[in-house]
C-alpha positions in Angstrom: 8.6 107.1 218.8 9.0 106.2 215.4 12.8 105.7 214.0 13.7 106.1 210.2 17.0 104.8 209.3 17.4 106.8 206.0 16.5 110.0 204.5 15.2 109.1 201.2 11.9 107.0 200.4 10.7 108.2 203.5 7.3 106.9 204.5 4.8 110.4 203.3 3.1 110.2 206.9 6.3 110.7 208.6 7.3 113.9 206.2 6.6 117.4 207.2 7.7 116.9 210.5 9.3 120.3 212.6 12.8 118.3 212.9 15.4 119.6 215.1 19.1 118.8 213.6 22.4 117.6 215.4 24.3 115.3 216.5 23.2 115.7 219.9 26.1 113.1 221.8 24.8 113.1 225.5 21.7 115.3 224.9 22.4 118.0 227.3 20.4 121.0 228.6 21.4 122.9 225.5 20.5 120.0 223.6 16.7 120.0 225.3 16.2 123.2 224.5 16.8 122.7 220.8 14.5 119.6 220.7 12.2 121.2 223.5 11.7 124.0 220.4 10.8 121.5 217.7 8.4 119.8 220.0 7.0 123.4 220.8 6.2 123.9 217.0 5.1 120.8 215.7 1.8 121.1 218.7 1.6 124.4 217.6 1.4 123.9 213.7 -0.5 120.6 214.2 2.6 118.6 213.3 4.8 115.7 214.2 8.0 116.5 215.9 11.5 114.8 215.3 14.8 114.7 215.7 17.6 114.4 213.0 21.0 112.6 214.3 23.7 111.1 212.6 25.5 107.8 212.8 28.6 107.2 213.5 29.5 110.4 215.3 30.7 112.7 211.8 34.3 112.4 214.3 34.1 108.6 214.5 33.7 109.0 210.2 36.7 111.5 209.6 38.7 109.9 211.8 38.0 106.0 212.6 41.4 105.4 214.2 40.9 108.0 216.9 39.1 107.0 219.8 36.1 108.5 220.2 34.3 109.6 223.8 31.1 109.6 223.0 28.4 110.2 225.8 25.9 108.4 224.5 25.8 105.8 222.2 23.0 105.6 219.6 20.5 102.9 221.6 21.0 105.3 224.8 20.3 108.7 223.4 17.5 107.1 221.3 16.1 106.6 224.6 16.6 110.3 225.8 14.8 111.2 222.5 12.1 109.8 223.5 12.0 110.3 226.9 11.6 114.0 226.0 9.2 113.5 224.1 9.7 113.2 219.8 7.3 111.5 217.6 10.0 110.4 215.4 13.6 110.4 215.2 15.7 110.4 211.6 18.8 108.2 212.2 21.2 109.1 208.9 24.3 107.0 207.8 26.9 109.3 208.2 28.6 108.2 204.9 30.7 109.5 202.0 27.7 110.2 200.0 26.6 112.7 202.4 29.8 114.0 203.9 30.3 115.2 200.1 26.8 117.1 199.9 27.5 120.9 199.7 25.3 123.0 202.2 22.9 123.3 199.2 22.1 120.4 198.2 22.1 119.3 202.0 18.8 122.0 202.8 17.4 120.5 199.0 17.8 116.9 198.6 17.7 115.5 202.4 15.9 118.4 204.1 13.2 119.3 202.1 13.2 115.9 199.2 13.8 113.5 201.9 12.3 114.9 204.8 9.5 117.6 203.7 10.7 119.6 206.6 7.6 122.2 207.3 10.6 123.6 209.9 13.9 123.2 211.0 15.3 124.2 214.6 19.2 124.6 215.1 21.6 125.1 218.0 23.8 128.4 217.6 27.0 126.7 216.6 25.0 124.3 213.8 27.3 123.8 210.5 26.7 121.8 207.6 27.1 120.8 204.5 30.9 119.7 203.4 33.5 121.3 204.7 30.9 122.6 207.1 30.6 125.3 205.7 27.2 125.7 205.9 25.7 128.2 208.6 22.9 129.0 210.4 22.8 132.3 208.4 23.2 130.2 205.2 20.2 127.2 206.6 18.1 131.1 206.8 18.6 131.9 203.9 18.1 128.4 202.4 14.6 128.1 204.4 13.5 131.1 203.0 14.1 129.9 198.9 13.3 126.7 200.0 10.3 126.8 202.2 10.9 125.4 205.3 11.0 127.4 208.7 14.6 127.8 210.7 14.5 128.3 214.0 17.8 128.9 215.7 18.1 128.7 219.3 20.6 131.0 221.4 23.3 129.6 223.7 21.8 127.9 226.6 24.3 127.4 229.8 24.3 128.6 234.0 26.7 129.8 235.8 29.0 131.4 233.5 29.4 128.8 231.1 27.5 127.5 228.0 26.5 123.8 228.1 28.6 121.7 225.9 29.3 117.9 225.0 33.2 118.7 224.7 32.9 120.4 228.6 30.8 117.4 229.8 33.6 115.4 228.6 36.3 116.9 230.1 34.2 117.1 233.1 34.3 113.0 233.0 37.9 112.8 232.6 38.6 114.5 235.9 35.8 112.9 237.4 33.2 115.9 238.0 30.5 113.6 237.7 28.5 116.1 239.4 29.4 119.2 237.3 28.7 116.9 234.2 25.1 115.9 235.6 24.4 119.3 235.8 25.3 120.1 232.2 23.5 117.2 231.2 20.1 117.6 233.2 20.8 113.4 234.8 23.6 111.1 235.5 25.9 110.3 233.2 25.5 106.7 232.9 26.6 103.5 230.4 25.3 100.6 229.2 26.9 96.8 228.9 26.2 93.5 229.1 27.2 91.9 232.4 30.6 89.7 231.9 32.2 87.1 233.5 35.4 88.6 235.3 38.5 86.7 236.8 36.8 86.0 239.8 39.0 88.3 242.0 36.1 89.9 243.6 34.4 87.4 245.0 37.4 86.3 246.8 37.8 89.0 248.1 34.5 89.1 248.9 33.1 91.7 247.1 31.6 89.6 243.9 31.5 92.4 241.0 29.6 93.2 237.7 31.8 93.2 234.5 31.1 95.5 231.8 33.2 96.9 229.1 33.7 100.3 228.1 33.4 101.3 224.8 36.6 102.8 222.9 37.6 106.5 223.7 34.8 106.1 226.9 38.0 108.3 229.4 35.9 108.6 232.4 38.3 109.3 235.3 39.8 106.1 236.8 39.4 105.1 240.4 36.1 104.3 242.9 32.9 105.9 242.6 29.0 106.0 243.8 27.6 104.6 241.7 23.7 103.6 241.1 23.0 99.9 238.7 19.3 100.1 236.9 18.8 96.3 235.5 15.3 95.5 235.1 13.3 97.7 236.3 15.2 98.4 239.4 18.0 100.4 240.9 20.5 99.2 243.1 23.2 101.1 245.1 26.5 100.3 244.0 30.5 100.7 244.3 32.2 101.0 241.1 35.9 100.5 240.0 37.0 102.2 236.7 40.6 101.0 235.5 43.0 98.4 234.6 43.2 96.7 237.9 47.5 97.7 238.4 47.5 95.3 242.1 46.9 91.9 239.8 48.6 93.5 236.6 47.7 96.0 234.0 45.1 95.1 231.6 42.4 96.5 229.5 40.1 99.3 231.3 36.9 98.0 232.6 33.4 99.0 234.8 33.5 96.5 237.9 30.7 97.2 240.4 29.8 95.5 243.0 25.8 96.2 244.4 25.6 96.9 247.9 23.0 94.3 250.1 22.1 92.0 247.0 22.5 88.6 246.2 21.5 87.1 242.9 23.3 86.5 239.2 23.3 88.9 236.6 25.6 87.5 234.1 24.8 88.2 230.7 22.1 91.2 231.7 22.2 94.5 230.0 22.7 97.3 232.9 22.9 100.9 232.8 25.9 102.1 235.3 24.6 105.9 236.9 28.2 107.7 237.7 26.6 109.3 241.2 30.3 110.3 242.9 33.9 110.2 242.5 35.8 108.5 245.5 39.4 108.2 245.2 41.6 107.5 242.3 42.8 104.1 241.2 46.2 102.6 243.0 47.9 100.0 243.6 47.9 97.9 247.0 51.1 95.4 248.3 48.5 92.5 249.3 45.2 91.9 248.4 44.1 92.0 252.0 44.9 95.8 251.8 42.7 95.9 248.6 39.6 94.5 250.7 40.3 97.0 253.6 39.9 99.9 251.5 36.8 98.3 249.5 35.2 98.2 253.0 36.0 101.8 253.3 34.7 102.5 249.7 31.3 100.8 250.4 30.8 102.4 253.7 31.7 106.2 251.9 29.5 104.7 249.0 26.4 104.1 251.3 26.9 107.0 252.7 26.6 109.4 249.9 23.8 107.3 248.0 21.8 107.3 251.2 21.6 111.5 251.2 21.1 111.3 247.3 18.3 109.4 247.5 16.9 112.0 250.1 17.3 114.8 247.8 18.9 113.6 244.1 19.5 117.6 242.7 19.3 116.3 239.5 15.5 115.8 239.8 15.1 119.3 239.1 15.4 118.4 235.5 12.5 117.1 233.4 14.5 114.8 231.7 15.8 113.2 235.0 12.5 112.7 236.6 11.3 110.9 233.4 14.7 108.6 233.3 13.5 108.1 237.0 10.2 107.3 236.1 11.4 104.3 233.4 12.8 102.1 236.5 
């Protein structure tokens, strides 16, 4: 997939793509169905498909001081891109040169001068332009003066509810790691570079992986089921999420420790699956009582991992089975 980190002097063989526009944080069912479209037309006008996304999160721009949960940061859902299938993905600064383009003079200068957009597909809740007022009526009528197709694709959702990256987040915080994988069509997961840690682990004699979470990343704290791809491989794991209160608060980390494997992973990038949620996060009088219940927490852990990997119900998804397929 080829990336383009700007929107004007853009290569001519990589204009007149069918470019589906968004921000697209975690890349959800809804999502797929938005890119799924753009891939659809491009094959059928003989075209190259693409996405449009745009970094930092517009959120992170208007409002840097607020922490900002973001499912999937950029190198992550570049990799979901893909994975589905795009022969290019646009990767704009978010700036204040284009926060200030009117709806206008977004669909005329980046759209259709930058991009030479032969078609544009949209999720029903799409706005643009400053103020965002721009809407999918207006990005119609735009395409139609302009040239450019607009395709906008209807609420996509099961069981009542309309998939959505604000839902999948709140769906973290409490922990519904399932509910979110369902939303999202895979395992939530993130991605660090192992750490060294304290130490506390292995004295206890549970040696963990250290990774840090990103600002505003509010998963639920406490133990979960958790799966560790690192090269190529996946390993069953026990994860802790929190600021450790038995040896004194501190900043909130992801400590795993991989069940049946021996070997050093300091300084390896990993990607941390969020399978199940075990218990929340408390504080113990000893840290003997601490490895009691870590026992417990591997033997719920193995437990749970074994049946997933006898039927993983996210596998059902396309975009699952090809995240599967990478390790």
């Amino acid at each position: 997939m080829d990336i383009v980190r700007c929107w004007r002097d853009v290569p001519a063989n990589l204009k007149g793509a069918a470019l589906a526009i968004g921000n697209f944080d975690g890349v959800h069912r809804g999502h797929q169905e938005v890119l799924n479209a753009a891939i659809k037309l491009a094959k059928q006008e003989g075209r190259r498909s693409g996405a449009v996304v745009f970094e930092p999160h517009p959120r992170e721009f208007f409002a840097p001081d607020t922490p900002f949960f973001r499912l999937t940061p950029l190198p992550l859902k570049l990799e979901l891109l893909q994975a589905l299938g795009l022969d290019q993905t646009y990767v704009i600064p978010f700036d204040q040169a284009l926060a200030s383009l009117s709806a206008e003079a977004f669909a005329t200068e980046v759209v259709v001068k930058g991009f030479g957009a032969s078609h544009v597909v949209v999720g029903h809740d799409f706005s643009f332009g400053k103020g965002r007022t721009g809407t999918t009526e207006g990005l119609a009528s735009l395409g139609r003066a302009l040239g450019f197709g607009v395709d906008v694709v209807a609420p996509v959702g099961a069981h009542g509810a309309t998939f959505s990256s604000s839902r999948i987040r709140e769906h973290l915080r409490q922990g519904e790691t399932r509910e979110a994988a369902d939303q999202l069509g895979y395992w939530w997961r993130v991605r660090g570079r192992v750490e060294a840690g304290a130490g506390r682990g292995k004295g206890l004699g549970f040696p963990t992986l250290n990774l840090k979470l990103a600002p505003g990343q509010a998963v639920r704290h406490g133990i979960y089921a958790m799966r560790i791809d690192v090269d190529g491989h996946s390993h069953p794991a026990a994860g802790y999420v929190g600021s450790r209160p038995t040896f004194g608060e501190g900043d909130p980390m992801l400590e795993t420790y991989l069940l049946d494997f021996a070997g050093d992973l300091y300084g390896k990038e990993v990607d941390a699956e969020f399978v199940a949620f075990l218990r929340p996060d408390q504080t113990f009088a000893t840290p003997e009582a601490l490895s009691m219940q870590m026992r417990e927490d591997c033997d719920k852990t193995r437990a749970i991992l074994a049946k997933l990997d006898e039927n993983d119900p996210t596998l059902r998804f396309p975009l699952a089975r090809a995240l599967a397929k990478s390790f």
